[in-house]
C-alpha positions in Angstrom: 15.0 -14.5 43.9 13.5 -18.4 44.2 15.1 -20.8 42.1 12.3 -22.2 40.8 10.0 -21.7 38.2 7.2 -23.7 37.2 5.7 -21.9 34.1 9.1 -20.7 32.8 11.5 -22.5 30.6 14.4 -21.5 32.8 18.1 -22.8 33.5 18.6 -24.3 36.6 20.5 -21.4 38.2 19.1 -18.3 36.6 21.1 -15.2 36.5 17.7 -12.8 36.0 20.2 -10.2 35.0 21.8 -11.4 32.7 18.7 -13.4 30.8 17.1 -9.7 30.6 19.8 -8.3 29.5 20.6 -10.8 26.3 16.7 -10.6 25.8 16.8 -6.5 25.4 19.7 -7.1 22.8 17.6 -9.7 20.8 14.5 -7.4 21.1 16.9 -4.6 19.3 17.8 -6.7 16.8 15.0 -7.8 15.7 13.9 -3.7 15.3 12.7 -3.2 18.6 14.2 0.0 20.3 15.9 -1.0 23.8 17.5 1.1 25.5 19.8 0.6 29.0 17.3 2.7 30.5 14.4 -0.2 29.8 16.6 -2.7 30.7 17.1 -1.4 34.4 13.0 -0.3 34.3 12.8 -4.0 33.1 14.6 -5.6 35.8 12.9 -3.2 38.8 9.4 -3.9 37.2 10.2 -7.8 37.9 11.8 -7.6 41.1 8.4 -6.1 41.9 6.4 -7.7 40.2 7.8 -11.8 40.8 7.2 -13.8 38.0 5.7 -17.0 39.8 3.0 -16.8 36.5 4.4 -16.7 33.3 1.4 -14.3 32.0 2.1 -11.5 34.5 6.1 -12.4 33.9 4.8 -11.8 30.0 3.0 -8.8 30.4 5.8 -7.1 32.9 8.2 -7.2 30.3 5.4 -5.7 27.4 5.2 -2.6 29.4 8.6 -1.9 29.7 10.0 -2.9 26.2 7.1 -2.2 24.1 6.2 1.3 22.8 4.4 0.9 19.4 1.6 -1.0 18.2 4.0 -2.4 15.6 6.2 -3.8 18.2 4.2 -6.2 19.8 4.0 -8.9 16.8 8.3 -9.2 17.4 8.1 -8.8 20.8 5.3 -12.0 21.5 7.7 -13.8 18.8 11.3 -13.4 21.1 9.5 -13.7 24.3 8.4 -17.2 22.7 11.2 -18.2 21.6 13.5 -16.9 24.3 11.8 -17.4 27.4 9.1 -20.3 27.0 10.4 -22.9 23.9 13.6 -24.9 25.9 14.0 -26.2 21.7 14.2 -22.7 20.4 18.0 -22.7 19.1 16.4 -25.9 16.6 13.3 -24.4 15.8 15.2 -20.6 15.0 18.0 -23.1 13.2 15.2 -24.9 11.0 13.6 -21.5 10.0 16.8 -20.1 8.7 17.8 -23.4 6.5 16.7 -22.6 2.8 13.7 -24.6 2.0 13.1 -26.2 -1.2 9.1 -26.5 -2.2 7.6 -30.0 -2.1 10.9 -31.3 0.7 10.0 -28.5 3.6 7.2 -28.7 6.0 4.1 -27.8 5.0 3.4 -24.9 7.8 4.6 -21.5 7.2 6.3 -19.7 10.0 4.6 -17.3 12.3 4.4 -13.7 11.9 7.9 -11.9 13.1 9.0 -15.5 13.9 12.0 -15.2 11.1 12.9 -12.2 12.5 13.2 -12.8 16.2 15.1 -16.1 14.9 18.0 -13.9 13.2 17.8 -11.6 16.0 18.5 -14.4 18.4 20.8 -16.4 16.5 23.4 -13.2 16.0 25.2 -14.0 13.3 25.1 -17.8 13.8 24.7 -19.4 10.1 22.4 -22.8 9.9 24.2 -26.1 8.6 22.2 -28.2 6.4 21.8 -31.4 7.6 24.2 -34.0 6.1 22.5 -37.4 4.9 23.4 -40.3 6.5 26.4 -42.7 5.7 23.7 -45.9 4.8 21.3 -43.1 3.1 20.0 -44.5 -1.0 19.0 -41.1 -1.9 20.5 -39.6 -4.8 22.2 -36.3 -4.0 20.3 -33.9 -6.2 22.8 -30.7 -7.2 21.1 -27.3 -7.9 22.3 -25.0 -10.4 21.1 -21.5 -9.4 23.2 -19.7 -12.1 20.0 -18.8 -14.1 17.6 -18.6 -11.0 15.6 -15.7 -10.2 17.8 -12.3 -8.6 17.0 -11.5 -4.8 14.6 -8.8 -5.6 13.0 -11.2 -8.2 11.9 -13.2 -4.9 11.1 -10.6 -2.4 8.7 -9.5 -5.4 6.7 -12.8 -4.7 7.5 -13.8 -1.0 4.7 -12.6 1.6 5.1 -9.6 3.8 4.0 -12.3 7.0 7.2 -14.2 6.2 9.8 -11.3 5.6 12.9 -11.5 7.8 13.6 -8.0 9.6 16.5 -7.2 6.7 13.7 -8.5 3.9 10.9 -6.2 5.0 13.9 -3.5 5.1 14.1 -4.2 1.6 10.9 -4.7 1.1 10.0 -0.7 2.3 12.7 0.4 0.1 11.2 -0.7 -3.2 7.5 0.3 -2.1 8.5 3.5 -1.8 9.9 3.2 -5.8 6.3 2.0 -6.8 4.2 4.3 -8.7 0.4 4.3 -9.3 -0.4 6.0 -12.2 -3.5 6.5 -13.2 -5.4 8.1 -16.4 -7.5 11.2 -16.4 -11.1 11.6 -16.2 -12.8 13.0 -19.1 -15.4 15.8 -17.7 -18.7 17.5 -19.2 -16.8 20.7 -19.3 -14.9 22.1 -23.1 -12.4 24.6 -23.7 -11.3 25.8 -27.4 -9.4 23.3 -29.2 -8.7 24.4 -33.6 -7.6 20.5 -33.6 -11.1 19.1 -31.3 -13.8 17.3 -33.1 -16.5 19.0 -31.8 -18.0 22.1 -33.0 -18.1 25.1 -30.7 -21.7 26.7 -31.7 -21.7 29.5 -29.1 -17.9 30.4 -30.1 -19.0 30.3 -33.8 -22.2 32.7 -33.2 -20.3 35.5 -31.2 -17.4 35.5 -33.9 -19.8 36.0 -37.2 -21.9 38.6 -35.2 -18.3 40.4 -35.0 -18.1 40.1 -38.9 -21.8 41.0 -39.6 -23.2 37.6 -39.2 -20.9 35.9 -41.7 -19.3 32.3 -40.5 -16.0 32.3 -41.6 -15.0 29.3 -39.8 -16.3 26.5 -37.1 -15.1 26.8 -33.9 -14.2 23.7 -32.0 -13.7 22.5 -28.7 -12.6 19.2 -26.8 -13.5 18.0 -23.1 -11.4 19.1 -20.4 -9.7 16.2 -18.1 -9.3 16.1 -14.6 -7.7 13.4 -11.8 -9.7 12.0 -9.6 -8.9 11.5 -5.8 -7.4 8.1 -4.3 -9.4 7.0 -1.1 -7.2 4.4 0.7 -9.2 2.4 3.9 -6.9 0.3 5.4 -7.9 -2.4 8.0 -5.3 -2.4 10.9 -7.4 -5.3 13.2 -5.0 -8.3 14.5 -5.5 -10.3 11.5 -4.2 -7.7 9.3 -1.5 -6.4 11.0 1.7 -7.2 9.2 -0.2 -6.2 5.6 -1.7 -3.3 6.6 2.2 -2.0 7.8 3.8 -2.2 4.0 0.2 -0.7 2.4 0.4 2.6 4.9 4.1 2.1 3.5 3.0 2.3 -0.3 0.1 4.6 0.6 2.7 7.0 1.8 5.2 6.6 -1.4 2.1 7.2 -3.5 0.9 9.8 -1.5 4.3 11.8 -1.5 5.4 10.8 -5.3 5.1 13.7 -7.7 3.6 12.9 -11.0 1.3 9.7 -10.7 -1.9 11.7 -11.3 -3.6 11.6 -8.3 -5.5 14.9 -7.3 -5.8 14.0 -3.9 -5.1 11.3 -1.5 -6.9 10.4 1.6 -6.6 7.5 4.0 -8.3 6.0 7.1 -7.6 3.2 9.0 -10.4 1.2 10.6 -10.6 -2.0 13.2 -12.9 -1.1 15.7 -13.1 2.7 14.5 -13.0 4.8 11.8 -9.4 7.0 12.0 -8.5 9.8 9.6 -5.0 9.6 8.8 -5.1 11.7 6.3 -2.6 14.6 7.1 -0.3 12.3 9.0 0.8 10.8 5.8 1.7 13.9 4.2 4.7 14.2 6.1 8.0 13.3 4.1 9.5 11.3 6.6 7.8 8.2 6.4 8.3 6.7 9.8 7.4 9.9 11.0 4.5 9.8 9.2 3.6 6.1 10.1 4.5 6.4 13.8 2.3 9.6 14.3 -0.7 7.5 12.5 -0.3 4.4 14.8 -0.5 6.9 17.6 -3.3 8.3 16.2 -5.2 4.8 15.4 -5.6 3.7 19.1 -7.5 0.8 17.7 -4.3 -1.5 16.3 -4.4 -4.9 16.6 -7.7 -4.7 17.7 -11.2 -6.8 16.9 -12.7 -5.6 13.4 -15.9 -4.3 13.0 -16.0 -3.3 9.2 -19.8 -2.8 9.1 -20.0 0.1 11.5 -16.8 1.9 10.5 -18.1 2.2 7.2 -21.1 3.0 8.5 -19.1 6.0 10.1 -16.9 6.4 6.8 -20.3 7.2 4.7 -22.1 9.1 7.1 -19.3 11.6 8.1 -16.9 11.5 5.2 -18.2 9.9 1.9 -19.6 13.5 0.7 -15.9 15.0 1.4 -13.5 12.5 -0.4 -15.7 10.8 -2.8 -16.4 13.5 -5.3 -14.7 13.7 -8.7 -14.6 10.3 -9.6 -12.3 9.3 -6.2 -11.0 5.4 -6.6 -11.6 4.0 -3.4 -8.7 1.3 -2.2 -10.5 -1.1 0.6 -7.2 -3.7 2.2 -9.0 -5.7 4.4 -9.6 -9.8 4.8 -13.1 -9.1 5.2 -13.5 -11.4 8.6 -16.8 -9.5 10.4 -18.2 -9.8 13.6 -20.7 -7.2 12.9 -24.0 -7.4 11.3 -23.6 -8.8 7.8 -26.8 -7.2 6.7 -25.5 -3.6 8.2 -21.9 -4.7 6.2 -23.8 -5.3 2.6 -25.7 -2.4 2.9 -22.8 0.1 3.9 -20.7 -1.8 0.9 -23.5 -1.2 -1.6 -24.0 2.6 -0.4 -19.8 2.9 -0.7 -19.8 1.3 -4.3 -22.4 3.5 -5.3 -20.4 6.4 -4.4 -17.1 6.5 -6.1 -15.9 5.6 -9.6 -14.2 2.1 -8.6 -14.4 -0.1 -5.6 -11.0 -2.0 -5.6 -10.9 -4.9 -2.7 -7.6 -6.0 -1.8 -7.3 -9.1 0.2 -4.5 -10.9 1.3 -6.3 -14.1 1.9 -6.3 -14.6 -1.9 -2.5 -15.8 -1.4 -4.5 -19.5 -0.9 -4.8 -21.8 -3.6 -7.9 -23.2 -2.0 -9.8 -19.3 -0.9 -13.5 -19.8 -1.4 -15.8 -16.8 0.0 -17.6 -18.6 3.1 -16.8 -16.5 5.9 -20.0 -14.2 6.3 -18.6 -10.9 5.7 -16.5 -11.5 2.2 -20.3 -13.3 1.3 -21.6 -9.6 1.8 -18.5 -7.0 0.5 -17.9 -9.2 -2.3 -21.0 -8.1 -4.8 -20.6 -5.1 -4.6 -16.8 -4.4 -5.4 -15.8 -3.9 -8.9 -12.1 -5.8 -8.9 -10.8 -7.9 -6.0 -7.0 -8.9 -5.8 -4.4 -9.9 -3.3 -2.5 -7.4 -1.0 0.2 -10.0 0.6 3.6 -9.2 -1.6 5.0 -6.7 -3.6 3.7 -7.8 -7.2 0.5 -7.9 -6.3 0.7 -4.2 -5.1 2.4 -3.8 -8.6 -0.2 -5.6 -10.3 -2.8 -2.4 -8.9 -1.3 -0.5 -12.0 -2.8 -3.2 -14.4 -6.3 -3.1 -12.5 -6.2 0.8 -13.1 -5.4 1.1 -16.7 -8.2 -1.5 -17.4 -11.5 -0.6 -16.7 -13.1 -4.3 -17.1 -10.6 -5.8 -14.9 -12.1 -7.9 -11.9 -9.4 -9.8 -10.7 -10.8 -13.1 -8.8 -14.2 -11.6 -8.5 -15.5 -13.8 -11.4 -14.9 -16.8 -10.2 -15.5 -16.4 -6.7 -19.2 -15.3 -7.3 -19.5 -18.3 -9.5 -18.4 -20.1 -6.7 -20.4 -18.6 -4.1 -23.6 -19.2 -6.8 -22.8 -22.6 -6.9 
């Protein structure tokens, strides 16, 4: 092999072995499986291949290491930080120090980036940086006797920045979240002695029995049903790392007895519409997860939310959207389609279920105004738009259900787009 390597943060005197070998065990621990198997397929495949160019050196190692769709987020984050950063033991040291709000940097990390920093740290634990001998700053002491618990905090911290063991966690209490939802009141009856309306046809046939004398009103009540829960889940690049933990609560709900739900149906769209539908009803739920992603051949891709619901009305609207079906649309609402075609598919969707609940994770800004083109066209015609980036504001969906006036930021983001 050549010693030298132009586009590749290497050592002087590389041992290629070796290198692939620690950077299989840091793929594993950060939740990629690696087996010896793609370690030897890894080291063939660049013995082959040369890696003069650190793209085709890049892309060697994605075939052999990668397998899911969910994979390649970690993997693009320890191939960074392994193979192209010479300052990644600081920068993996700086996102592991606890950061106090106000005193850190002002730049979140990068998707999977916490992760591959645990994975390739192993165990190494951070020092704080001690102030300096001549420093005047007062050293501030923090009592976290009455601070919030650890689940208290992964309630509010993003999905984007959960740490492999955090989004562990994470699953584990989205699987404990119920929906619960009310029923529907229908124009069918059935005989109730305690309803307050009167039952004239039941009244009529009992006093012919009794030679047309009414000895007492019948009365009857409306029957109830539950309607259907329509999940469309946007798996483009963008939305990767949300769309993950909502098929993850979309499966909990999906497989909890007791929430209400007749029925629940879910597709997954980015540049096509998927049906997911009977995947999820397996109980496993990285079964059930790993045969969707299979299924979705469209992960990570470009988004083109105008024509899959385009396809998601034509083909499917008259199956799923009956009864009074609450329709659950997780997407960021970035087009590249047609606008018009997106407001007129939105409108046509709104029109045919009960409630049109957006969920947006771009709402986690302070500063989120609706300017991009297509959250100027999905955003009239949705009846409540919320966030989608943690845990409480999946657990907030319960509060949204139970009131029929709630719109979330809808309000104030049409004022804003008025003004």
């Amino acid at each position: 092999m050549p010693a030298t390597y132009p586009d590749l943060a290497l050592p002087e005197a590389p041992k290629l072995v070796d290198n692939l070998t620690h950077f299989a065990r840091a793929l594993r621990k950060a939740g990629v499986p690696v087996g010896p198997g793609r370690v030897m397929m890894a080291i063939e495949a660049v013995a082959a291949a040369g890696f003069t160019s650190r793209v085709d050196f890049y892309w060697t190692l994605h075939a052999c290491f990668v397998n899911r769709p969910e994979e390649r987020q970690v993997f693009a984050q320890v191939f960074r930080l392994f193979w192209r950063d010479p300052q990644y033991l600081e920068h993996m040291m700086s996102l592991m120090l606890p950061a106090i709000h106000g005193v850190q940097e002002e730049h979140a990390a990068e998707a999977a980036a916490k992760r591959a920093a645990e994975a390739l740290l192993d165990g190494i634990e951070p020092e704080a940086p001690e102030p300096a001998a001549d420093s005047d700053d007062t050293q501030i002491d923090i009592d976290a006797a009455f601070t919030a618990s650890q689940n208290e905090i992964l309630r509010s911290l993003d999905f984007e920045q959960m740490s492999s063991a955090e989004i562990a966690q994470a699953k584990r209490m989205l699987a404990r979240l119920k929906l619960p939802v009310k029923p529907l009141k229908t124009r069918r009856h059935r005989a109730d002695v305690t309803g307050l309306q009167p039952d004239g046809r039941r009244t009529l046939r009992a006093a012919a029995r009794s030679g047309g004398e009414i000895k007492s009103i019948a009365r009857r009540s409306p029957t109830t049903r539950w309607p259907s829960l329509v999940v469309l889940c946007d798996i483009s690049g963008s939305m990767a790392s949300y769309s993950r933990m909502v098929l993850h609560f979309t499966h909990a709900v999906a497989n909890t007895q007791g929430q209400g739900w007749a029925k629940t149906h879910a597709f997954t769209f980015g540049t096509r519409l998927t049906n997911i539908t009977r995947h999820l009803r397996q109980r496993d739920v990285d079964s059930a997860l790993a045969a969707a992603g299979a299924e979705a051949q469209d992960w990570q891709g470009g988004t083109r939310i105008g024509a899959c619901l385009h396809t998601f009305n034509r083909d499917w609207s008259r199956r799923v959207l009956g009864q009074g079906a609450v329709v659950l649309l997780i997407t960021d609402g970035l087009e590249r389609g047609d606008p018009a075609q997106l407001a007129r598919e939105m409108e046509r969707l709104h029109l045919s279920c009960k409630r049109l609940i957006w969920l947006n994770p771009l709402l986690r800004f302070d500063g989120f105004a609706p300017k991009a083109r297509g959250v100027k066209a999905m955003l009239p015609h949705v009846d409540t738009f919320r966030a989608s980036h943690s845990i409480a504001s999946l657990e907030a969906l319960a509060e949204a259900l139970s009131d029929p006036k709630d719109q979330g930021e809808k309000a104030r983001l049409l004022a804003a787009l008025a003004d």
